[in-house]
PDB file with one MODEL, atoms N, CA, C and O in Angstrom:
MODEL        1
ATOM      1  N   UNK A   1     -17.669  12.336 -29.331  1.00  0.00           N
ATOM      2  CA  UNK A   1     -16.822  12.929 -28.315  1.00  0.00           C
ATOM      3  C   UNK A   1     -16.429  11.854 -27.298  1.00  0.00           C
ATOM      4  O   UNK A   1     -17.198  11.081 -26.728  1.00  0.00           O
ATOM      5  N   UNK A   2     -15.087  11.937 -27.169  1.00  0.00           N
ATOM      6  CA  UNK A   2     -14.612  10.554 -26.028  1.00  0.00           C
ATOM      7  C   UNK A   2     -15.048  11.128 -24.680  1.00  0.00           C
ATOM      8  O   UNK A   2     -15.203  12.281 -24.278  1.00  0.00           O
ATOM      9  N   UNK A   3     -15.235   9.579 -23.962  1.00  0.00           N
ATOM     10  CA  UNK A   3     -15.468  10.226 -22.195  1.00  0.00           C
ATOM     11  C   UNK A   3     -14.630  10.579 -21.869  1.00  0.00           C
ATOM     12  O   UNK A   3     -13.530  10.032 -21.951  1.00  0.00           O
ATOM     13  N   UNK A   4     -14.970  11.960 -21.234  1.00  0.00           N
ATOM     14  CA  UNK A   4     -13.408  12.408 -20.025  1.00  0.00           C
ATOM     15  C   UNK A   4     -13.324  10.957 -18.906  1.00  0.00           C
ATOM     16  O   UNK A   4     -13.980  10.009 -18.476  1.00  0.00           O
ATOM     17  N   UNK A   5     -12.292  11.479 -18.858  1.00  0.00           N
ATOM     18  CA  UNK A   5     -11.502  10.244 -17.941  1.00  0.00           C
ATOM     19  C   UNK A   5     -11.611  11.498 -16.493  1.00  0.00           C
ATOM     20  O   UNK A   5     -11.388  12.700 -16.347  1.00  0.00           O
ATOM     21  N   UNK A   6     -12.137  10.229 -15.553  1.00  0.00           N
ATOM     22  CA  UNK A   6     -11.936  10.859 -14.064  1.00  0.00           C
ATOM     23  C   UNK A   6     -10.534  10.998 -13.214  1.00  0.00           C
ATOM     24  O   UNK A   6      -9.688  10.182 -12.849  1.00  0.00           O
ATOM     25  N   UNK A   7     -10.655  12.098 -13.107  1.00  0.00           N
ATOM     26  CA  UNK A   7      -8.906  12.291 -12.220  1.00  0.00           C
ATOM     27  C   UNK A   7      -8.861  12.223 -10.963  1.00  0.00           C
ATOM     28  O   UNK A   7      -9.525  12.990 -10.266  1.00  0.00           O
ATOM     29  N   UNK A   8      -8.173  11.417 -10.524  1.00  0.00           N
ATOM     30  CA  UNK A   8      -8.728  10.900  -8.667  1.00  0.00           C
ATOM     31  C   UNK A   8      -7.005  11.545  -8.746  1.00  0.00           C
ATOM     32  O   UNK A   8      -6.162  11.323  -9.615  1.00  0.00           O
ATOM     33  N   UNK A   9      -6.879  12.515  -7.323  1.00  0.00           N
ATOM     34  CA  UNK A   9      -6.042  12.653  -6.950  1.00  0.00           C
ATOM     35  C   UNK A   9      -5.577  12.385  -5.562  1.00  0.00           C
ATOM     36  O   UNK A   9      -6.257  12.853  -4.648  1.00  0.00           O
ATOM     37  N   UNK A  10      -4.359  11.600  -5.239  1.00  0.00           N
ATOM     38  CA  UNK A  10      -4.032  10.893  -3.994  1.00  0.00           C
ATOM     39  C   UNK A  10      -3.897  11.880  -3.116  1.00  0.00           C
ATOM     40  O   UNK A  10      -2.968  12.687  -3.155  1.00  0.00           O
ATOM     41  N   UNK A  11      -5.098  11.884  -2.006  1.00  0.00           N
ATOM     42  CA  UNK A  11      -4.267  12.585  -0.982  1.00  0.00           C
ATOM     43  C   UNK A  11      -3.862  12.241   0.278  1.00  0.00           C
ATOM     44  O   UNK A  11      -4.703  11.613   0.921  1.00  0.00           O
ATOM     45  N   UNK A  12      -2.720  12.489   0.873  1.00  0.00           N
ATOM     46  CA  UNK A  12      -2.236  12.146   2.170  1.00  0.00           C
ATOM     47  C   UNK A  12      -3.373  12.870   3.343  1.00  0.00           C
ATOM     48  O   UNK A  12      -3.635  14.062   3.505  1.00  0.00           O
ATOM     49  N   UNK A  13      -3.823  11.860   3.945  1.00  0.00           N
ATOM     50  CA  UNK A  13      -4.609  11.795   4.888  1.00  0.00           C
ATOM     51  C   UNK A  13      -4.632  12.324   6.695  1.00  0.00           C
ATOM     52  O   UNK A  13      -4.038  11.525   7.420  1.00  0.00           O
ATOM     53  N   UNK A  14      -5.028  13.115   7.160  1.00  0.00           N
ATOM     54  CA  UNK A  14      -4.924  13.661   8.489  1.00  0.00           C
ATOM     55  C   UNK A  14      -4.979  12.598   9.646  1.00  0.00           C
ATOM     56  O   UNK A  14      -5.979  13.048  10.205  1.00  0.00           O
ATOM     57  N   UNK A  15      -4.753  11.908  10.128  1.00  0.00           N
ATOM     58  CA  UNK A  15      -5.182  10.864  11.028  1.00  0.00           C
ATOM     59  C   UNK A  15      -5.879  11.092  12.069  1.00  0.00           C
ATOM     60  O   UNK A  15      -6.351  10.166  12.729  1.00  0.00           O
ATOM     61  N   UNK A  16      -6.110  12.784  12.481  1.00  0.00           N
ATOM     62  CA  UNK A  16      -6.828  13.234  13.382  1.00  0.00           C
ATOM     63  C   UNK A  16      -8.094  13.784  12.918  1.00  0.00           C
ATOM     64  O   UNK A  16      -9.073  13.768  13.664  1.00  0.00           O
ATOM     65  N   UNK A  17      -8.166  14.410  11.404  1.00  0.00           N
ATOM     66  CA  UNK A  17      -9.338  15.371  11.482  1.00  0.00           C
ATOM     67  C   UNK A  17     -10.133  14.986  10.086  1.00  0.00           C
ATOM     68  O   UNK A  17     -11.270  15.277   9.718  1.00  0.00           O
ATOM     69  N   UNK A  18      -8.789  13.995   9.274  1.00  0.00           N
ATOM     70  CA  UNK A  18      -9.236  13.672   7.780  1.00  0.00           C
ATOM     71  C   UNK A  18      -8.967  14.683   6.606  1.00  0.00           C
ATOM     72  O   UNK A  18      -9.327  14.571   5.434  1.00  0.00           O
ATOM     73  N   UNK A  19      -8.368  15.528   7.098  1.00  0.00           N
ATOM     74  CA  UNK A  19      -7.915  16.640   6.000  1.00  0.00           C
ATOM     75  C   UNK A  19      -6.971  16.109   4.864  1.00  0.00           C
ATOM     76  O   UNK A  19      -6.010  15.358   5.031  1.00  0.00           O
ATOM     77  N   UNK A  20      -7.470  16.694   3.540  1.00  0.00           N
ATOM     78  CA  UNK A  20      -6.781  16.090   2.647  1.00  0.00           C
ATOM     79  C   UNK A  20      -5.613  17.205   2.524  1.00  0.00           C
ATOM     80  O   UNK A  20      -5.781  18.413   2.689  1.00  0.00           O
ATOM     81  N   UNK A  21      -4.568  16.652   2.246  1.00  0.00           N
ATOM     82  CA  UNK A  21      -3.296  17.291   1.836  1.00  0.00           C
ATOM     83  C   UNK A  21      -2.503  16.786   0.365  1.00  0.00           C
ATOM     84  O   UNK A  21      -2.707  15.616   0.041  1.00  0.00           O
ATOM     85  N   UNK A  22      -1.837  17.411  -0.302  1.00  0.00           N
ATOM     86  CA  UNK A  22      -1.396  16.774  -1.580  1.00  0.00           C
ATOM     87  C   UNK A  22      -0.051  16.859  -1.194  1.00  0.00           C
ATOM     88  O   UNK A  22       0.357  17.122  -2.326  1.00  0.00           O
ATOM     89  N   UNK A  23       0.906  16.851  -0.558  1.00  0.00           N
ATOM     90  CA  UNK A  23       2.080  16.671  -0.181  1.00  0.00           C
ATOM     91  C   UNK A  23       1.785  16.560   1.104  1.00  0.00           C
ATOM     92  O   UNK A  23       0.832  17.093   1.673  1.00  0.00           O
ATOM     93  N   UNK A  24       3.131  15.414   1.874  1.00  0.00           N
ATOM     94  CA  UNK A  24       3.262  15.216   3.077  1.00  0.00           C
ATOM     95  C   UNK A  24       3.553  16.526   3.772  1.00  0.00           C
ATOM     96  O   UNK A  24       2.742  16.946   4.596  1.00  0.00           O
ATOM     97  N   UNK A  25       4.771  17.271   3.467  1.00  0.00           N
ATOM     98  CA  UNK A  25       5.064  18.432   4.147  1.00  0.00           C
ATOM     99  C   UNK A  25       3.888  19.315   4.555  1.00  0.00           C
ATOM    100  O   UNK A  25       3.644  19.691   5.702  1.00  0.00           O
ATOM    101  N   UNK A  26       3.178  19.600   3.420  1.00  0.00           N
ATOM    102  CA  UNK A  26       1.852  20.248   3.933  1.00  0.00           C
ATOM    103  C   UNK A  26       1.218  19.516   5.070  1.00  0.00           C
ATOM    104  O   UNK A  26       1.286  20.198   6.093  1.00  0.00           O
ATOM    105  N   UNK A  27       0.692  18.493   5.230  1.00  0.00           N
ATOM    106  CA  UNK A  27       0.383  17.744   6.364  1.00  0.00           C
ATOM    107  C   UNK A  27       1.299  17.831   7.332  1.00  0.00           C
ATOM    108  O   UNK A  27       0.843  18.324   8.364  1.00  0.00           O
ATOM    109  N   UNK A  28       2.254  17.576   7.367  1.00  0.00           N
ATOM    110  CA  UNK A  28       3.563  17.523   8.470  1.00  0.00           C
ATOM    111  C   UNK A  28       3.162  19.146   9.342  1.00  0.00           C
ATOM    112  O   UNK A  28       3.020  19.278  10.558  1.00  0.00           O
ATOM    113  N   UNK A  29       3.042  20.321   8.197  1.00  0.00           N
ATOM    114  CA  UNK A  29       2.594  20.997   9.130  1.00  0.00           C
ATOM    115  C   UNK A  29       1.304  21.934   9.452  1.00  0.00           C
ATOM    116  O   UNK A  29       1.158  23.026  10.002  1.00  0.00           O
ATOM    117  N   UNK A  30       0.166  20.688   8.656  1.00  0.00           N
ATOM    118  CA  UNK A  30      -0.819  20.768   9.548  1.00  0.00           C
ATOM    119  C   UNK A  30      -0.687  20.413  10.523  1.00  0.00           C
ATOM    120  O   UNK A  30      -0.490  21.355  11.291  1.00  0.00           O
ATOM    121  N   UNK A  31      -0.681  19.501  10.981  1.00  0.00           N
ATOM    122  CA  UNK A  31      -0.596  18.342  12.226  1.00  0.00           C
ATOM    123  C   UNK A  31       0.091  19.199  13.473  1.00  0.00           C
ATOM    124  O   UNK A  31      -0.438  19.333  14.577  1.00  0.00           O
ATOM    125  N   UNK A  32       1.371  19.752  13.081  1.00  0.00           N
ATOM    126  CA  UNK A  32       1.818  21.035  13.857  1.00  0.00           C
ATOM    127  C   UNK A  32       1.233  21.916  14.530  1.00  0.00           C
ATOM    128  O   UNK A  32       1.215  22.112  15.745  1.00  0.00           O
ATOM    129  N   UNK A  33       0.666  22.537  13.537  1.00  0.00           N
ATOM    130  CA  UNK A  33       0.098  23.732  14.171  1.00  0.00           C
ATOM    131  C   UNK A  33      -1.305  23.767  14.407  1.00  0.00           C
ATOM    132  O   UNK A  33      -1.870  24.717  14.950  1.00  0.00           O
ATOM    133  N   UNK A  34      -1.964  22.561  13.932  1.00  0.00           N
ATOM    134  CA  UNK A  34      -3.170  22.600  14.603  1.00  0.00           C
ATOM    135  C   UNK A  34      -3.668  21.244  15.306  1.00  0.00           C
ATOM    136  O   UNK A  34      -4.778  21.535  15.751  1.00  0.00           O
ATOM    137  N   UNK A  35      -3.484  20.357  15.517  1.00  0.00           N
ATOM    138  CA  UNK A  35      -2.928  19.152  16.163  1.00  0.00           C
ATOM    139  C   UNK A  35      -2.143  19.047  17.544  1.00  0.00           C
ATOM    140  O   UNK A  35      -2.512  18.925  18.712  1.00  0.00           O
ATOM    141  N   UNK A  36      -1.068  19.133  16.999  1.00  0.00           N
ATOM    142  CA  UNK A  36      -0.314  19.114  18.304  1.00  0.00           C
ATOM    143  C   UNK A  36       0.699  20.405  18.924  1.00  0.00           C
ATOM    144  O   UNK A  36       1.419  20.301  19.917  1.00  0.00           O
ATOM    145  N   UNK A  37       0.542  21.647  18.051  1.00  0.00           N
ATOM    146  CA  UNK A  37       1.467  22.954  18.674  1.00  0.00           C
ATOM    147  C   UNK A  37       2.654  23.005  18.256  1.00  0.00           C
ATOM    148  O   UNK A  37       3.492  22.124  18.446  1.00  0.00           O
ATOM    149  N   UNK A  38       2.876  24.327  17.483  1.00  0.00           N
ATOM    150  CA  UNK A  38       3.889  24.725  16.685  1.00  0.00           C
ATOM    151  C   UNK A  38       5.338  24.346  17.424  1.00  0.00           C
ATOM    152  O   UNK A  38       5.461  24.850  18.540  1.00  0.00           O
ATOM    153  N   UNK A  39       6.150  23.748  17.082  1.00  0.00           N
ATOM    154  CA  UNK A  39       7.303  23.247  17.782  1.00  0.00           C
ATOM    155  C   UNK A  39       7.464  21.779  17.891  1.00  0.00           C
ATOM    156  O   UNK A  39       8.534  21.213  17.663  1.00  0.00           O
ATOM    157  N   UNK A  40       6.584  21.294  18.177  1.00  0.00           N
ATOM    158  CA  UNK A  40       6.899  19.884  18.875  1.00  0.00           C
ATOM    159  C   UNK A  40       8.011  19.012  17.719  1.00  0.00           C
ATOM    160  O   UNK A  40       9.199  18.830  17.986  1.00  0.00           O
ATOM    161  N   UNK A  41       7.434  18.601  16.588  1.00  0.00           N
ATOM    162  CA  UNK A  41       8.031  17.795  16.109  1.00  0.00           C
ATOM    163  C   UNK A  41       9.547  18.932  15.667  1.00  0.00           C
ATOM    164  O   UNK A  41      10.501  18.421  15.081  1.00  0.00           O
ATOM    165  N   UNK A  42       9.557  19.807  15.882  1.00  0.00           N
ATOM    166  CA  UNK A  42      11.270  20.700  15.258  1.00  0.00           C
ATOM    167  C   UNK A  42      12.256  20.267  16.533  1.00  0.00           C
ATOM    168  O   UNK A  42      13.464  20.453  16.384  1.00  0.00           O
ATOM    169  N   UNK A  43      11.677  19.586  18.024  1.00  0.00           N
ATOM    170  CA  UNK A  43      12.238  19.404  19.088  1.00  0.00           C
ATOM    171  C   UNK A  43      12.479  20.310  19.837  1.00  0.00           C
ATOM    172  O   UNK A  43      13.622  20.378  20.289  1.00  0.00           O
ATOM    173  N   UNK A  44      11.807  20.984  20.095  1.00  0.00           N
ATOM    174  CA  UNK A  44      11.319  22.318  21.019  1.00  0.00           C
ATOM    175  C   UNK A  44      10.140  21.299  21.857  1.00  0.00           C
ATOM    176  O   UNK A  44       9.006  21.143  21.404  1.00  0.00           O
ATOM    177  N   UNK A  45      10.624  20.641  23.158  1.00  0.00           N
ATOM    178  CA  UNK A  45       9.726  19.973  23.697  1.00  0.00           C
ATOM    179  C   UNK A  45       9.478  20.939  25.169  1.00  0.00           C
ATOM    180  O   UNK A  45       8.852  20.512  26.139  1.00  0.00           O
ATOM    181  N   UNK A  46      10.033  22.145  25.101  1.00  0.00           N
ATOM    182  CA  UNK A  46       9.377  23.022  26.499  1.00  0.00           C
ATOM    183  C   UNK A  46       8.054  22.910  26.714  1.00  0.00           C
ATOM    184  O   UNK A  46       7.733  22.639  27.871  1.00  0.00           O
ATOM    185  N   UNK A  47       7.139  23.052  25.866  1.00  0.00           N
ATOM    186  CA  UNK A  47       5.250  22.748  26.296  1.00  0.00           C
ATOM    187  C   UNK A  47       5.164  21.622  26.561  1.00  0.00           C
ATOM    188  O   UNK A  47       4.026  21.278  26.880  1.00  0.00           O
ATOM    189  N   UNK A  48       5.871  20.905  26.567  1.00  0.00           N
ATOM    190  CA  UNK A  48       5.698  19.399  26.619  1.00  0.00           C
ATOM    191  C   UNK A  48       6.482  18.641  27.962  1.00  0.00           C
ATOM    192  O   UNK A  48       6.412  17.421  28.110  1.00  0.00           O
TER     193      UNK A  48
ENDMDL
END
């Protein structure tokens, strides 16, 4: 029986908390809504 081969999958990285994400967008809106507050990066800078 051949060795399974290990599957490393890349993930885009949280810079605040280390959360793995497999697409940027998913990260884009982690970072949003739990990071820095739903709006900011859409340019809704009123909380800000």
């Amino acid at each position: 029986m051949p060795e399974e081969e290990e599957v490393r999958e890349e993930l885009f990285r949280c810079p605040y908390c280390n959360s793995g994400f497999r697409d940027k967008e998913k990260l884009s809106k982690h970072i949003d809504r739990i990071h820095l507050g739903s709006g900011l990066l859409e340019g809704d800078a009123r909380k800000w």
